[in-house]
N, CA, C and O atoms as a GROMACS GRO file, in nm:
protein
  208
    1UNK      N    1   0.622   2.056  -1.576
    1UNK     CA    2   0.722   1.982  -1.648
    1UNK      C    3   0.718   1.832  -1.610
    1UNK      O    4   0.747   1.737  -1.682
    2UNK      N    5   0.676   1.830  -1.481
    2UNK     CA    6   0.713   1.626  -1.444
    2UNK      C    7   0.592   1.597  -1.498
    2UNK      O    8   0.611   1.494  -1.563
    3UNK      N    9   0.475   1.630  -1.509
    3UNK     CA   10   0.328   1.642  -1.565
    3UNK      C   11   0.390   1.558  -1.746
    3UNK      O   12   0.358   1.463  -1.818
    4UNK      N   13   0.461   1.638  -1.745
    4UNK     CA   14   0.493   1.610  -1.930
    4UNK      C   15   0.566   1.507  -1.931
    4UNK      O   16   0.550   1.427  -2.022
    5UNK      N   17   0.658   1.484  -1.836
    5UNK     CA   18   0.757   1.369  -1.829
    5UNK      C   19   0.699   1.258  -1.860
    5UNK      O   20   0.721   1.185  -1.957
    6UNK      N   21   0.582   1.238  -1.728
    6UNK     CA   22   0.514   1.136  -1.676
    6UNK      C   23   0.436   1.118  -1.796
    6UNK      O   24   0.458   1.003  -1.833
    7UNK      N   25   0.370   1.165  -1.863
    7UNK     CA   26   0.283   1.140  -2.003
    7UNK      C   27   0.408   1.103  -2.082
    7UNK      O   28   0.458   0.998  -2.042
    8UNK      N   29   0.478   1.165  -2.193
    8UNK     CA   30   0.565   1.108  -2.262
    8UNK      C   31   0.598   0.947  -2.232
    8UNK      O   32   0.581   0.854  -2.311
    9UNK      N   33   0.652   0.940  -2.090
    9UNK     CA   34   0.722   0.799  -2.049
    9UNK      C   35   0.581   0.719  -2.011
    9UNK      O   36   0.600   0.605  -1.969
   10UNK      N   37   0.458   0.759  -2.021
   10UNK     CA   38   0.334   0.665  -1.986
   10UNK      C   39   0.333   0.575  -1.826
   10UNK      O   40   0.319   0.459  -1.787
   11UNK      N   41   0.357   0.706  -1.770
   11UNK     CA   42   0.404   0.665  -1.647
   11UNK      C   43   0.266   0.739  -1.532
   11UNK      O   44   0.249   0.861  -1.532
   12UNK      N   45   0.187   0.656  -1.449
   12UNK     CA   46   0.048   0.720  -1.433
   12UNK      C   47   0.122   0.830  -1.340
   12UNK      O   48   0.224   0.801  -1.278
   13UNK      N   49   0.049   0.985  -1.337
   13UNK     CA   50   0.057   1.086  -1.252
   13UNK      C   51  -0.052   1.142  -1.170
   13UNK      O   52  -0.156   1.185  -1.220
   14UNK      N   53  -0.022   1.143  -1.008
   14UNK     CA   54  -0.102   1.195  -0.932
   14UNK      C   55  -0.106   1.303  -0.866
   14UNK      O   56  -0.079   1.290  -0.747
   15UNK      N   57  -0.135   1.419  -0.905
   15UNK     CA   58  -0.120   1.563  -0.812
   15UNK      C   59  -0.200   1.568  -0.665
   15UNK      O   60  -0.322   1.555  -0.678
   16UNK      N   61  -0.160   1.583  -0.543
   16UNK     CA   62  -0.164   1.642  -0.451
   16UNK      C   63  -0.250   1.742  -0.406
   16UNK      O   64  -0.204   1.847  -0.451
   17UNK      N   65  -0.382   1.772  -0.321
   17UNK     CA   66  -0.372   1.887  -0.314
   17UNK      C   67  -0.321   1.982  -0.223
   17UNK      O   68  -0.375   2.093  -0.217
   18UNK      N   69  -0.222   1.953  -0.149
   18UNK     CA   70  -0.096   2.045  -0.106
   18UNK      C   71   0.004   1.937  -0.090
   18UNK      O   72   0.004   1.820  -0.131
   19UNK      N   73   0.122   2.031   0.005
   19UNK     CA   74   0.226   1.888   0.016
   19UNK      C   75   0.223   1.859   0.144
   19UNK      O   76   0.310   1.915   0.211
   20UNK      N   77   0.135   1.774   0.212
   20UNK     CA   78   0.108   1.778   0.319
   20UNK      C   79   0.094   1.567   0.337
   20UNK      O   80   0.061   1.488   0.249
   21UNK      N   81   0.132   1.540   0.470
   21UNK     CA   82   0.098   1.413   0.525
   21UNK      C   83  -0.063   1.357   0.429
   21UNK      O   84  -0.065   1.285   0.330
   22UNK      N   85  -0.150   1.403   0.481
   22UNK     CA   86  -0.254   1.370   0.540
   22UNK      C   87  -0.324   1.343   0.348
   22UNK      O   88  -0.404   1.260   0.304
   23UNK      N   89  -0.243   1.461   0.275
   23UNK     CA   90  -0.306   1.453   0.082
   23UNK      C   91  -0.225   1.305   0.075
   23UNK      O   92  -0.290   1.212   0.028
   24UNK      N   93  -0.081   1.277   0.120
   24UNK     CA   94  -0.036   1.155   0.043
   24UNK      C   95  -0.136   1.044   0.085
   24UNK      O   96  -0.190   0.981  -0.006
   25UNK      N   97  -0.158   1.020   0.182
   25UNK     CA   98  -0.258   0.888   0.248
   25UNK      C   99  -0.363   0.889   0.176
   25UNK      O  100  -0.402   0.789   0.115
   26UNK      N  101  -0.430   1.023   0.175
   26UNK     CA  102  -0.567   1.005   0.086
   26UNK      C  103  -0.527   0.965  -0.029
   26UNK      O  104  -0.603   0.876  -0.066
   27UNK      N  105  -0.436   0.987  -0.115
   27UNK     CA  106  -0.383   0.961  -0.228
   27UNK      C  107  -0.375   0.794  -0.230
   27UNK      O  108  -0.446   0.724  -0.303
   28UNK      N  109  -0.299   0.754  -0.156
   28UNK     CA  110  -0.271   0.600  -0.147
   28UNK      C  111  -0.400   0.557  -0.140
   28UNK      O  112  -0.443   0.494  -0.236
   29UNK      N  113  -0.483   0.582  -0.029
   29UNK     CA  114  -0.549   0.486   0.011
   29UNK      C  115  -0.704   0.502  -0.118
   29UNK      O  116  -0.787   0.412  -0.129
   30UNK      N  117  -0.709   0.605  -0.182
   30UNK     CA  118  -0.796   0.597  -0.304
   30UNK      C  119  -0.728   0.523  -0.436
   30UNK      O  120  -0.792   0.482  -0.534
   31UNK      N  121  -0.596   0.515  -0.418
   31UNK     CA  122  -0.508   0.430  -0.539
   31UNK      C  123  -0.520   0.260  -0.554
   31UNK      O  124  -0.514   0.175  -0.643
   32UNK      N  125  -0.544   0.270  -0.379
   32UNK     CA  126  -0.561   0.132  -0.295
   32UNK      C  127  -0.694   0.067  -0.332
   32UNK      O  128  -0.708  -0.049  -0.371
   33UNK      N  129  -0.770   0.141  -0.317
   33UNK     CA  130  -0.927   0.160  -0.314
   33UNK      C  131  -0.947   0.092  -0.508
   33UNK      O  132  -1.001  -0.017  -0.526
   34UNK      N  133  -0.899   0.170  -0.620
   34UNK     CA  134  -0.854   0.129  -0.730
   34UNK      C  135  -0.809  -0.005  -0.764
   34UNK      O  136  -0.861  -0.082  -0.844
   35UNK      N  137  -0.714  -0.020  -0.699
   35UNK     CA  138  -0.655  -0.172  -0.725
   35UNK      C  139  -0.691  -0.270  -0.673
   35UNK      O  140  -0.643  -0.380  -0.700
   36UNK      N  141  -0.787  -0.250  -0.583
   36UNK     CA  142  -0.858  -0.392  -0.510
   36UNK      C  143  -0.987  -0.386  -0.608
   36UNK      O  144  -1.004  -0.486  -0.679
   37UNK      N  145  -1.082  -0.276  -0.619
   37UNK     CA  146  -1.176  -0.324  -0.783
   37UNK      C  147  -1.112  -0.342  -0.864
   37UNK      O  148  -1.131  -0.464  -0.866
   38UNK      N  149  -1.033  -0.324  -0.958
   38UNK     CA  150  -0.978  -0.367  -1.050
   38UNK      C  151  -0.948  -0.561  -1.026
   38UNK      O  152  -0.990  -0.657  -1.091
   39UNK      N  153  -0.880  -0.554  -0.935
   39UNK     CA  154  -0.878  -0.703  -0.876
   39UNK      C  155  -0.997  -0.763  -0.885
   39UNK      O  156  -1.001  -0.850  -0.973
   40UNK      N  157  -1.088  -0.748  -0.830
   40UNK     CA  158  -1.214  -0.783  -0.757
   40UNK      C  159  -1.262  -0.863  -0.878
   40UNK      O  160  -1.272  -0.984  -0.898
   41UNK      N  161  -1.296  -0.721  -0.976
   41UNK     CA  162  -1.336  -0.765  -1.116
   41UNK      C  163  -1.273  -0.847  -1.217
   41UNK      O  164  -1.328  -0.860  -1.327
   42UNK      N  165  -1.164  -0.904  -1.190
   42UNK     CA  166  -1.107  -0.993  -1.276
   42UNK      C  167  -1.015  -0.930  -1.366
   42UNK      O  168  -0.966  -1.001  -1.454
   43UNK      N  169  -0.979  -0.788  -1.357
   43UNK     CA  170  -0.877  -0.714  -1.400
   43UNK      C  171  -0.724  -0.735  -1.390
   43UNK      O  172  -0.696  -0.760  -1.272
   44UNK      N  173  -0.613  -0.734  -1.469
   44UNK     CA  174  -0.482  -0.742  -1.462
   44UNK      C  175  -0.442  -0.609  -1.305
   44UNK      O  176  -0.475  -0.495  -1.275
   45UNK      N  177  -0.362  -0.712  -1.254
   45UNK     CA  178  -0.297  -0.601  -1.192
   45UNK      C  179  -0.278  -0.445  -1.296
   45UNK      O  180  -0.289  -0.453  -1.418
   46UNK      N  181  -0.254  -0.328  -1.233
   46UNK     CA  182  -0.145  -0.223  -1.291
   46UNK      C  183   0.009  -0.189  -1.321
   46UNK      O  184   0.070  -0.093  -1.368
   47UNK      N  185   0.036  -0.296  -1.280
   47UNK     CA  186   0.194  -0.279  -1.269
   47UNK      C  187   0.254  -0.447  -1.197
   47UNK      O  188   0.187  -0.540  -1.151
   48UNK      N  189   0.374  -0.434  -1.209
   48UNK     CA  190   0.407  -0.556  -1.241
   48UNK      C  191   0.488  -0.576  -1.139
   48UNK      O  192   0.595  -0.546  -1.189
   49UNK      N  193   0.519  -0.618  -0.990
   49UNK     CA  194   0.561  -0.569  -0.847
   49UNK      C  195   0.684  -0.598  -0.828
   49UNK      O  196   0.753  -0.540  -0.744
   50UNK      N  197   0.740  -0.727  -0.934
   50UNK     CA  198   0.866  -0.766  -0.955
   50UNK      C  199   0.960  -0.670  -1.042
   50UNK      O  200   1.081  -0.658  -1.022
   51UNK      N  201   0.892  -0.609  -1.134
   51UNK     CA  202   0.929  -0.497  -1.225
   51UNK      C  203   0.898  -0.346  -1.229
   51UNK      O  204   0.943  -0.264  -1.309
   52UNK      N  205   0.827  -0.330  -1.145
   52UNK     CA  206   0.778  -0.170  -1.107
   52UNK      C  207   0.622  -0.113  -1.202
   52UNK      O  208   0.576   0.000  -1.184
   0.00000   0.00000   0.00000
């Protein structure tokens, strides 16, 4: 159901693979990993830091 939310509202979604410490970090730090190429390359940020 939050799967559907998150699409409808165009809101990006990341699943976990358990609910554990160690999945959120990997999570971040590959999201992290994302937004510094995107940067790198002359890409718009993803989101807008003043506005969410």
């Amino acid at each position: 159901m939050l799967k559907r939310v998150c699409e409808r509202s165009h809101i990006a979604w990341h699943p976990l693979r358990t609910a554990s410490v160690a999945s959120f970090v990997e999570l971040i730090g590959r999201l992290n990993a994302d937004a510094q190429t995107n940067t790198q390359s002359g890409g718009a940020p993803r989101f807008c830091l003043r506005h969410g």
